[in-house]
C-alpha positions in Angstrom: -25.5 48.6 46.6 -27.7 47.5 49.6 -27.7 43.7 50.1 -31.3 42.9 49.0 -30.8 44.6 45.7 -27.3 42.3 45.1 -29.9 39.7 45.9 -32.0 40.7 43.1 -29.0 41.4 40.7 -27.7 37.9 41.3 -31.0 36.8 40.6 -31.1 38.2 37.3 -27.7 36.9 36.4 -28.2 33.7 37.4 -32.1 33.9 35.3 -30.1 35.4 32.3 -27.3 32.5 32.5 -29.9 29.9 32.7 -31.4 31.1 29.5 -28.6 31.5 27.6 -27.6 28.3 28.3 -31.2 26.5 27.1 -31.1 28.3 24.1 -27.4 26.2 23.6 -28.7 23.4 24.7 -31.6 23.7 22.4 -29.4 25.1 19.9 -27.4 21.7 19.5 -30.7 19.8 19.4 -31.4 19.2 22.7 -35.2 20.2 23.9 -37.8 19.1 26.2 -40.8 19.7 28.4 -40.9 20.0 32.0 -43.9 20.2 34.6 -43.4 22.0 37.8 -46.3 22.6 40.4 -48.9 22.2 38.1 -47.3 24.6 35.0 -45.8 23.5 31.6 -42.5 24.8 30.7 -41.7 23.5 27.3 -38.2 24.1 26.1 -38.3 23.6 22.5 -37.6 27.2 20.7 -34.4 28.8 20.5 -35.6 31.9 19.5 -37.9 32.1 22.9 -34.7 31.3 25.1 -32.6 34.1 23.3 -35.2 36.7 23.7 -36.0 36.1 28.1 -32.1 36.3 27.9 -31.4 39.7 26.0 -34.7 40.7 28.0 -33.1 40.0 31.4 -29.1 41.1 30.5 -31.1 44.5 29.0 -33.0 45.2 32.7 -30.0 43.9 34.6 -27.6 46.5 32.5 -30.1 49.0 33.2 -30.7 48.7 37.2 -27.0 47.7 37.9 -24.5 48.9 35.3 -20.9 48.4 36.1 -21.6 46.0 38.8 -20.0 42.6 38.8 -21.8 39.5 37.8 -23.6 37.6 40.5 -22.7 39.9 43.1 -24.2 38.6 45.8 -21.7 35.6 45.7 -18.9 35.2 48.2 -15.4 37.1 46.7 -12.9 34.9 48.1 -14.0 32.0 45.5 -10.4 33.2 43.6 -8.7 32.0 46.6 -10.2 28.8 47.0 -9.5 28.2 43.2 -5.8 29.5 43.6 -5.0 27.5 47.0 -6.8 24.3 45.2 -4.6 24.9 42.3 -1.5 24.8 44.6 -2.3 22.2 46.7 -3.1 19.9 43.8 1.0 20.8 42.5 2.2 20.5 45.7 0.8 16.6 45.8 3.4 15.5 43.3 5.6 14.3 46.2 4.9 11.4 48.3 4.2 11.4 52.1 5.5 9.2 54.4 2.1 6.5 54.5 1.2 6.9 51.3 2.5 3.4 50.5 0.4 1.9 53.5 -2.9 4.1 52.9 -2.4 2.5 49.3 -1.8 -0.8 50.0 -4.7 -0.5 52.4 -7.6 0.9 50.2 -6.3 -2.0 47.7 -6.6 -4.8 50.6 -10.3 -3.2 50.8 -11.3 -3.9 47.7 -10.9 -7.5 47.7 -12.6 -7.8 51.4 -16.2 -8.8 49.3 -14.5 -10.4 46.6 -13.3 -13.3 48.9 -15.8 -16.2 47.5 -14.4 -15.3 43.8 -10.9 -14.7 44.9 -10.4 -18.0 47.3 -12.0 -19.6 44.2 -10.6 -18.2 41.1 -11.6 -20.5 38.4 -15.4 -20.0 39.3 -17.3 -17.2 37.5 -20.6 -15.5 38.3 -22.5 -16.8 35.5 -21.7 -19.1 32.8 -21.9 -16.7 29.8 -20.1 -13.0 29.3 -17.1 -14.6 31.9 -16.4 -17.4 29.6 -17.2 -15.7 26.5 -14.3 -13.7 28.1 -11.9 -15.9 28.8 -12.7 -16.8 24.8 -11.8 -13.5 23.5 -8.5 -14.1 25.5 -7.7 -17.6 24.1 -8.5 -16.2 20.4 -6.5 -13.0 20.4 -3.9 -14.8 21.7 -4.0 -17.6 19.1 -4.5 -15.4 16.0 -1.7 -13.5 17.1 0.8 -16.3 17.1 -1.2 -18.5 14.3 -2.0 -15.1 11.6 -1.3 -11.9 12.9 -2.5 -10.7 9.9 -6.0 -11.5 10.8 -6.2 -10.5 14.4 -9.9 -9.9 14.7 -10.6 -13.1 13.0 -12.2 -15.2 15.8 -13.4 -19.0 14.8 -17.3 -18.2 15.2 -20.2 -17.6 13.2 -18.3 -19.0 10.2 -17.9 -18.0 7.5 -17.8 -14.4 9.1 -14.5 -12.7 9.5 -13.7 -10.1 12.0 -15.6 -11.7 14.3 -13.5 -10.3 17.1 -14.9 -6.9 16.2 -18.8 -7.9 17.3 -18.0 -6.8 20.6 -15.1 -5.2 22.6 -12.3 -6.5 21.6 -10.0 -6.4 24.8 -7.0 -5.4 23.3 -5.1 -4.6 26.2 -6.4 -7.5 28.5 -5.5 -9.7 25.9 -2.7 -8.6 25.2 -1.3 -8.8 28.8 -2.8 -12.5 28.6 -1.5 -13.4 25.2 2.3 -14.5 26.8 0.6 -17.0 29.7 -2.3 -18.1 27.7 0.5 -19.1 24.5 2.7 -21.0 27.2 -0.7 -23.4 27.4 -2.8 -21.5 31.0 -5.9 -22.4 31.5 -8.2 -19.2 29.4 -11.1 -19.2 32.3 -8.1 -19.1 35.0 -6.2 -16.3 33.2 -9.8 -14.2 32.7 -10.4 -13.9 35.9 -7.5 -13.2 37.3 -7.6 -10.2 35.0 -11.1 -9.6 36.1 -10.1 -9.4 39.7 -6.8 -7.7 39.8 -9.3 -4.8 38.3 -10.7 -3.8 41.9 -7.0 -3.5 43.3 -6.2 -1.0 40.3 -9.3 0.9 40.4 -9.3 1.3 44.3 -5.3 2.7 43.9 -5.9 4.9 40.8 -8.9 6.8 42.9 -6.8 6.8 46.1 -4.5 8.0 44.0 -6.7 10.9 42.7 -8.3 11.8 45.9 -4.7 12.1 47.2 -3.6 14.6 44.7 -6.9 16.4 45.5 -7.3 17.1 48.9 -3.6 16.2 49.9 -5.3 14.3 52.9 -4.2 10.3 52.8 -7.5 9.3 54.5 -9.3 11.0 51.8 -7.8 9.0 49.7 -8.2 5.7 50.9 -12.2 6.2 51.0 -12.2 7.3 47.8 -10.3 4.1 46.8 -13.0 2.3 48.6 -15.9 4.4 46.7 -14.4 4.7 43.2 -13.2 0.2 43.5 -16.7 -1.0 44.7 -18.7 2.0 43.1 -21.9 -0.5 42.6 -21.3 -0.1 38.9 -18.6 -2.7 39.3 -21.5 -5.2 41.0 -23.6 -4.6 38.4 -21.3 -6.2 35.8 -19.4 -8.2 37.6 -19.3 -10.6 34.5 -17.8 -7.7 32.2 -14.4 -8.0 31.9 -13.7 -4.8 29.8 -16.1 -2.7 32.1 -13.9 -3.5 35.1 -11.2 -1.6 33.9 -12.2 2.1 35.5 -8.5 2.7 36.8 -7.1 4.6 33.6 -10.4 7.2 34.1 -9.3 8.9 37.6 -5.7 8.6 36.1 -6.8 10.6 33.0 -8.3 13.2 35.2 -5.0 13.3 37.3 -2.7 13.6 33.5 -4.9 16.4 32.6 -4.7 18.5 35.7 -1.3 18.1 36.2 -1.1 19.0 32.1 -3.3 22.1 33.1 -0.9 23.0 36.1 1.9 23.1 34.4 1.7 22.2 30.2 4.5 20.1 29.1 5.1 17.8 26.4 5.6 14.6 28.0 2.0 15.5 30.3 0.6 15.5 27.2 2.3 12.3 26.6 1.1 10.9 29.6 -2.6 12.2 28.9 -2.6 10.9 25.2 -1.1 7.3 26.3 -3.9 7.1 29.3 -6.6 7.7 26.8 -5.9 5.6 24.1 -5.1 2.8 27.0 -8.6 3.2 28.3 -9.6 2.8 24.3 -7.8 -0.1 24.2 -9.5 -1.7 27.3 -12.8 -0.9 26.5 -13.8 1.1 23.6 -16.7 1.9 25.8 -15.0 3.8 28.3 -12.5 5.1 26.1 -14.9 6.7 23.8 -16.9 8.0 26.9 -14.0 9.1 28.5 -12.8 11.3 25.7 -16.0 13.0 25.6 -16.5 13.2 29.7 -13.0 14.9 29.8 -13.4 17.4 27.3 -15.8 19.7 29.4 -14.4 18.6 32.7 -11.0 19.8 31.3 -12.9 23.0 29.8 -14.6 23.9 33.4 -11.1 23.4 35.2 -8.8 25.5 32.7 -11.7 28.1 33.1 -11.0 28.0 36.9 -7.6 27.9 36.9 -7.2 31.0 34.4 -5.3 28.6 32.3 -5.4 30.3 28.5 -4.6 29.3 25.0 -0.9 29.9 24.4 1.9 28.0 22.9 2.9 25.9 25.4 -0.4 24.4 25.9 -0.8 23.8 22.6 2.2 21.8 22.3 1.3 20.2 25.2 -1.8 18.9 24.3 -0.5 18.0 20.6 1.1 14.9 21.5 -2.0 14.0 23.3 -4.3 14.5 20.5 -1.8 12.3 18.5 -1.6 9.6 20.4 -5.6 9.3 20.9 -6.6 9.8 17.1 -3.4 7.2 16.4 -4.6 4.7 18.8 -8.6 5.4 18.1 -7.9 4.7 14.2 -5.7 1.2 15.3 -8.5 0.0 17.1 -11.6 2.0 15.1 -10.0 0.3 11.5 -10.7 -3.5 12.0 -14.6 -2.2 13.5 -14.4 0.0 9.9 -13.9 -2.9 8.1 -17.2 -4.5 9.2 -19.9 -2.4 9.3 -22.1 -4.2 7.6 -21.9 -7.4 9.8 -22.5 -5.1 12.9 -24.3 -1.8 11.4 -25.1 1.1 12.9 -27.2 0.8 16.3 -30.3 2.7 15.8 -31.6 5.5 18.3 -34.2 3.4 19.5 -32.2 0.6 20.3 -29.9 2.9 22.2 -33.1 4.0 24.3 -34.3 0.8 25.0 -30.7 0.6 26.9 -30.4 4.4 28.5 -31.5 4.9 31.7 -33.9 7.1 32.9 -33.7 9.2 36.2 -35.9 7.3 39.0 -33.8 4.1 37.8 -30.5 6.2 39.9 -32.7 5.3 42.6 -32.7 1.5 42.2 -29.9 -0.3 43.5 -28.8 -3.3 42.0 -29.2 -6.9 43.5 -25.4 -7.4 44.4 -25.5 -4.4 46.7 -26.0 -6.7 49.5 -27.1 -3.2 52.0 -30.2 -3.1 49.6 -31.1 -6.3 48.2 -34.7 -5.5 50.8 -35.5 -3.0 47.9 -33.5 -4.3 45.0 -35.5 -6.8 42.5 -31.9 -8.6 41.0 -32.0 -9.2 37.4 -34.8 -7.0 36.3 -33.9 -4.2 34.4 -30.1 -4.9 33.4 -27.2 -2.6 33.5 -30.2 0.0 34.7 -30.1 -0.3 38.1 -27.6 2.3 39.4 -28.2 3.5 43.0 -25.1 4.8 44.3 -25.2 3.9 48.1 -26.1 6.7 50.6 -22.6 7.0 51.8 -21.0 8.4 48.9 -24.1 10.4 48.3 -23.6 12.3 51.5 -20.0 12.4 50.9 -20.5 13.7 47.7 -22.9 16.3 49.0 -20.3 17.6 51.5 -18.2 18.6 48.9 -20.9 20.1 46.0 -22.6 22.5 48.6 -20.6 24.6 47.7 -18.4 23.0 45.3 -15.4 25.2 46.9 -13.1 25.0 43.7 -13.2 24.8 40.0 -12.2 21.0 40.6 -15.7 20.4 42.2 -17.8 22.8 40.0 -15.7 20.5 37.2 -17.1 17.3 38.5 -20.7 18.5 39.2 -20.9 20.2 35.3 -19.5 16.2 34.3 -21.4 14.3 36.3 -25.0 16.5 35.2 -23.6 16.0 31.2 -22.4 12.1 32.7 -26.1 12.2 33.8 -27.8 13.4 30.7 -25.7 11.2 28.1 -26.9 8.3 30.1 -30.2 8.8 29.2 -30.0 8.0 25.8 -32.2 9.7 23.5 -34.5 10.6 26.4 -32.2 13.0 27.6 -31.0 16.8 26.4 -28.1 16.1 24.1 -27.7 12.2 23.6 -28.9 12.8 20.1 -26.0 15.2 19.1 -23.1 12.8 20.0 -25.0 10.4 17.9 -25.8 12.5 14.9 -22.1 14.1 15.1 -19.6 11.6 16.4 -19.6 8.6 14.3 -18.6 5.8 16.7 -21.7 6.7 19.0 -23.7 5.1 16.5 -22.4 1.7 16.8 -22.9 1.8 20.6 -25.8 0.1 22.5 -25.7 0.9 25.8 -25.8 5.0 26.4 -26.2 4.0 30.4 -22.6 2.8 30.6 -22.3 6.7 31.0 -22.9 5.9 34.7 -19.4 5.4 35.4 -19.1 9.0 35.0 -21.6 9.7 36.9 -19.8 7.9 39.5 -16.5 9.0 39.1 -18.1 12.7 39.4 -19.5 11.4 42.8 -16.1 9.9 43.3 -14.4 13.3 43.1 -16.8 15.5 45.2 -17.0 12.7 48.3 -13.1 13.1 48.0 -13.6 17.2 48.4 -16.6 16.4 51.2 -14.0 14.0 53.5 -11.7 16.1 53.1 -14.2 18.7 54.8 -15.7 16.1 57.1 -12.1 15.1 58.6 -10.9 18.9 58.6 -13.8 19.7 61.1 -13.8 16.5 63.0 -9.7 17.6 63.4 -10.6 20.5 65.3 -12.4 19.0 67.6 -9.8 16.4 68.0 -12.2 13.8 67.0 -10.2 13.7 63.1 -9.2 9.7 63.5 -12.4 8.5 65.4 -14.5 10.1 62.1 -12.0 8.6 59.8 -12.9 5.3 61.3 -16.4 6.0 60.8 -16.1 7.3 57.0 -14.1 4.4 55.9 -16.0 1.5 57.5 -19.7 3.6 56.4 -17.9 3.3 52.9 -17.2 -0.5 52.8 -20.4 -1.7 54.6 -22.6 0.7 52.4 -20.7 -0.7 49.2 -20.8 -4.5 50.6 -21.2 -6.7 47.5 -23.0 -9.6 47.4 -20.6 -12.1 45.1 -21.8 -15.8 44.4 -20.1 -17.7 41.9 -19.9 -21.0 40.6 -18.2 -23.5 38.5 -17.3 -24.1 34.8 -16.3 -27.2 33.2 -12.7 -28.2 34.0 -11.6 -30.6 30.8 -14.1 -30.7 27.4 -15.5 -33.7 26.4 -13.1 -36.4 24.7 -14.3 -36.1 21.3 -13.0 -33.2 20.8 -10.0 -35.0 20.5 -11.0 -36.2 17.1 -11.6 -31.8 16.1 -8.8 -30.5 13.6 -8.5 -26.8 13.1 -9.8 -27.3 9.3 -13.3 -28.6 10.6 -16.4 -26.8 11.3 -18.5 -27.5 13.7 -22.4 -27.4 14.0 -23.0 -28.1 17.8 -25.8 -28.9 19.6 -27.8 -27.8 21.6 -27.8 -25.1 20.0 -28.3 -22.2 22.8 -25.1 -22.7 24.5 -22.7 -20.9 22.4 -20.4 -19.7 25.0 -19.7 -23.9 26.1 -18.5 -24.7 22.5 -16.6 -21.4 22.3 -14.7 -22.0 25.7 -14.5 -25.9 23.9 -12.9 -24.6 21.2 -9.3 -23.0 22.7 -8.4 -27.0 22.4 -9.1 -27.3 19.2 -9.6 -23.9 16.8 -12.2 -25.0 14.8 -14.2 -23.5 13.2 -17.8 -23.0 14.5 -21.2 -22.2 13.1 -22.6 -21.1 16.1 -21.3 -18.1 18.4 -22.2 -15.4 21.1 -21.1 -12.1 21.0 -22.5 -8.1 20.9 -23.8 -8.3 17.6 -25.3 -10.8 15.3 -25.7 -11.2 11.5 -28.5 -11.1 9.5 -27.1 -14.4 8.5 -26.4 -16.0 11.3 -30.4 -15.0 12.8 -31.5 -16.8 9.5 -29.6 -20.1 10.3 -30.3 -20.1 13.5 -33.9 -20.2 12.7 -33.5 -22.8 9.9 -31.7 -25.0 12.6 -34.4 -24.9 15.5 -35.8 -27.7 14.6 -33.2 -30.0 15.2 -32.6 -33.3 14.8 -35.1 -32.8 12.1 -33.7 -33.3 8.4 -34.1 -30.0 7.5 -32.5 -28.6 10.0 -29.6 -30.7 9.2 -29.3 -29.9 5.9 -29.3 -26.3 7.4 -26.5 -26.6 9.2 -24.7 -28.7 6.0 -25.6 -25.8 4.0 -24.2 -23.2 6.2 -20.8 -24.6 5.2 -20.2 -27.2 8.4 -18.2 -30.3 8.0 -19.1 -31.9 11.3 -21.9 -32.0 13.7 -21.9 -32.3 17.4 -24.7 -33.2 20.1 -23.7 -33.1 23.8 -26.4 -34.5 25.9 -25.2 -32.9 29.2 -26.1 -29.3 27.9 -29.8 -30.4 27.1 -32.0 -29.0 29.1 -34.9 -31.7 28.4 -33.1 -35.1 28.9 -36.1 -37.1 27.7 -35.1 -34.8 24.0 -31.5 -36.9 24.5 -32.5 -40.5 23.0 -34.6 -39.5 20.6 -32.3 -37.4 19.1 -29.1 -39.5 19.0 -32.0 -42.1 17.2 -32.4 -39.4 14.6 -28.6 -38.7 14.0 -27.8 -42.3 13.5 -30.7 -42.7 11.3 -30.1 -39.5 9.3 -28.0 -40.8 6.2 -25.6 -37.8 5.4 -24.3 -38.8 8.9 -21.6 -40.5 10.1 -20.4 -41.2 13.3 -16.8 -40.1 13.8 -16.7 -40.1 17.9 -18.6 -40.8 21.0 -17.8 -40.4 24.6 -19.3 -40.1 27.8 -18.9 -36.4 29.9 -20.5 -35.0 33.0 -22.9 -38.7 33.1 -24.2 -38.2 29.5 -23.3 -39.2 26.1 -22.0 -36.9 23.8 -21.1 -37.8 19.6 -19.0 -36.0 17.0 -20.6 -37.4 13.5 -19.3 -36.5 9.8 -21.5 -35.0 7.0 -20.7 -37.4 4.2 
């Protein structure tokens, strides 16, 4: 066959493929309209998509019978696959330096952190970090006070299962619950677990990069990439979304599960899963679904086939997952209707949408000349130009079923994180249940991310392999690694919370419950209450009750008698008003006038904090 008619053969296969794969898309619900140089190409019948593909496999069987697919493609891809295969395997043993390429991309992750990490107790805002350290402190008290009620956190009484309005942070609080029992400081104890996050997520991608390319640089600018990925900027007062390490170390279980299928890999796989799960049921749930194709694309490439072994392989895994999902998924089971379902157009007023992967966000401190900080959050998701390049290195071509696995992730990565606007965002949420109690479909952009992760490892690996031939292989290490930190510079200020609580809450027994005012500043009285576990009225979280949205309406009007009686009527047994948290000082005497005067009233403390008066008063 002469070369311009492989040329037209591949181009037919590759016409015939992209049908096919519309009408699947299409298929599982997925559909859309595209404009391209003035033309409308609308993507919304199945039927349409099936017929151009029979029509194009029936002229390509006809011109080129017996001719392999895509022809024109180079025929040593099988090699690449096989020696990638191998080299991955042969990764299982450590060099000598891994220890100090390891200990050096985890150094690097810190190097921005310094004003958070010289400070610990400071936090970057004063409401998700200490709502944190909250979730901490309550876990760890319910689990010593009534394990039976685990998720029972002390706000938004008379709710139960409070704990379940957001993530729960099993696993942080867990590792928290011994310290935070023996009487440390929640806020302390938070962010200590927030930071020691960057370490772990720069040694798991080192980690993965490592067993990739077998290359040790590689591995320590991936550790830089996949730590300060500017995902981790953009929630740097997200606790649970921190915790990124257990994805590259899923992708590592699975590929060594593919390699060689064993039971206790499939151990390993299931138990890295549900850990991510139990970190952040985000990530977990996004993770099982990311992995699934990834996994698929990989097993394809490796000519890994069903058979026995890798069914018993990946049976322990699937165990362990659906064990650990139903744990967890239970206590969220048990209230729905508290939470309910997040509708599709709430998830797509927080999805992304594709020019906003060209925003960066305002703790990139390389872009804050282009960045507007604060304006569209958690949908600002620029990754840096560094790992861009990088990542473009090693797509073009992707060289391996590893990087044709990460570029098919990352697209899917891509698409979930558009929500509803994208292809198939609708089908997770029609089919798989727990998709409809999340809010956020952008989270996906950790994927996205990871995907980028793994092709910059493949594209250093490339870069340095060149450079070594000219002998200039350390000089452009050197170059890569300091590129990656100074592209991924983040910009961290933080500041500082309360050390003690004001005095009355000396006078608080854990039977009370509290009505505290003002009212906006939930997350103060929360952090309050680790002293004193009572039980609150008021409360910050995910998700809100219709009934709690009522009284907080009824109680607006504060000092005012009816909003009062509100707050009596909601079930509270004391009343609180803290001066220092009022944003309008003039409100402050005027309203301690109206408490005193108010006769189902009676003052039980007062006390003077941060300059300003603050009273704890008795309903009669």
């Amino acid at each position: 066959m002469s070369g311009i008619r492989r040329i037209l053969v591949t181009l037919l296969d590759a016409a015939a493929i992209a049908a096919g794969s519309a009408a699947l898309v299409i298929l599982l619900g997925g559909g859309t309209r595209l404009a391209f140089a003035g033309m409308r190409i609308s993507l919304r019948g199945v039927v349409n998509a099936l017929v151009v593909c029979v029509a194009l496999a029936a002229l390509r069987l006809l011109i080129a019978r017996g001719e392999r697919l895509l022809p024109a493609l180079p025929r040593q891809a099988g090699g690449a696959v096989r020696e990638e295969r191998s080299r991955f395997a042969s990764t299982a043993v450590r060099p000598a330096g891994f220890w100090l390429y390891a200990a050096a991309a985890a150094l690097a992750s810190l190097v921005w952190l310094m004003p958070h990490v010289l400070h610990p107790r400071r936090v970057p805002d004063r409401g998700d970090p200490v709502f944190s350290a909250w979730r901490l402190a309550a876990f760890a008290h319910q689990l010593a006070a009534d394990p039976r009620r685990l998720f029972d956190g002390n706000i938004f009484y008379p709710e139960t299962r409070t704990l379940t309005y957001s993530d729960a942070t099993v696993l942080q609080a867990m590792a928290a619950a011994p310290v935070l029992l023996l009487g440390a400081d929640p806020l302390l104890v938070g962010n200590l677990l927030f930071l020691i996050a960057f370490p772990l997520n720069a040694l798991a991608f080192f980690y993965l990069a490592w067993r990739l390319t077998a290359d040790l640089r590689c591995g320590f600018v991936a550790g830089v990439f996949g730590a300060l990925y500017p995902f981790h900027g953009e929630h740097y007062s997200h606790l649970e979304l921190q915790y990124t390490f257990f994805i590259p170390l899923a992708i590592v279980a699975l590929l060594d599960l593919l390699v060689s299928p064993a039971v206790r890999r499939g151990v390993a796989l299931g138990a890295i899963v549900a850990a991510q799960w139990f970190a952040s049921m985000y990530l977990g749930l996004m993770l099982l679904t990311f992995l699934a194709p990834f996994g698929a694309i990989v097993a394809a490439g490796w000519g890994v086939g069903p058979s026995r072994r890798l069914a018993a392989a990946l049976a322990p895994a699937a165990a362990i997952v659906a064990l650990s999902f139903a744990l967890l998924g239970l206590p969220y089971m048990q209230s729905p209707a508290a939470r309910g379902d997040r509708s599709l157009a709430l998830a797509g007023a927080f999805s992304a949408q594709p020019a906003e992967y060209g925003r960066p966000q305002g703790r990139l401190a390389a872009y804050q000349w282009i960045s507007r900080r604060g304006n569209r959050s958690e949908r600002e998701m620029f990754p840096g130009l560094a790992i861009l390049g990088a990542a473009a290195i090693g797509a073009v071509p992707a060289g391996g079923a590893v990087g044709a696995a990460a570029l098919v992730g990352g697209a899917l990565a891509f698409d979930w994180s558009l929500g509803p606007y994208g292809l198939t965002y609708d089908d997770l949420y029609r089919w798989v249940m727990p998709y409809r109690g999340l809010r956020v479909p952008a989270r996906f952009s950790v994927f996205v991310g990871t995907a980028l992760v793994v092709l910059a490892a493949l594209g250093t690996r490339r870069l340095f392999a060149a450079a070594a031939r000219v002998r200039l292989g350390t000089p452009a290490f050197a170059a890569v690694a300091a590129l990656a930190l100074v592209d991924l510079r983040l910009d961290v200020r933080v500041v500082d919370f309360w050390t003690d609580p004001p005095d009355i809450y000396r006078s608080v027994t854990p039977s009370m419950v509290l009505a505290e005012f003002p009212w906006d500043r939930s997350p103060d009285y929360m952090y309050f209450s680790t002293r004193h576990w009572a039980r609150l009225l008021n409360g910050y979280s995910g998700s809100f009750t219709e009934r709690w949205i009522s009284l907080q309406t009824r109680v607006e009007p504060f000092p005012a008698p009816e909003a009062i009686a509100a707050a009596r009527a909601a079930g509270a047994t004391h009343l609180t008003f803290n001066c220092a948290l009022e944003p309008r000082q003039y409100r402050c005497a005027p309203t301690f006038e109206a408490l005193d005067a108010n006769p189902s009233l009676e003052l039980v403390a007062s006390s003077r904090w941060e300059g300003a008066h603050v009273r704890l008063y008795r309903f009669r």
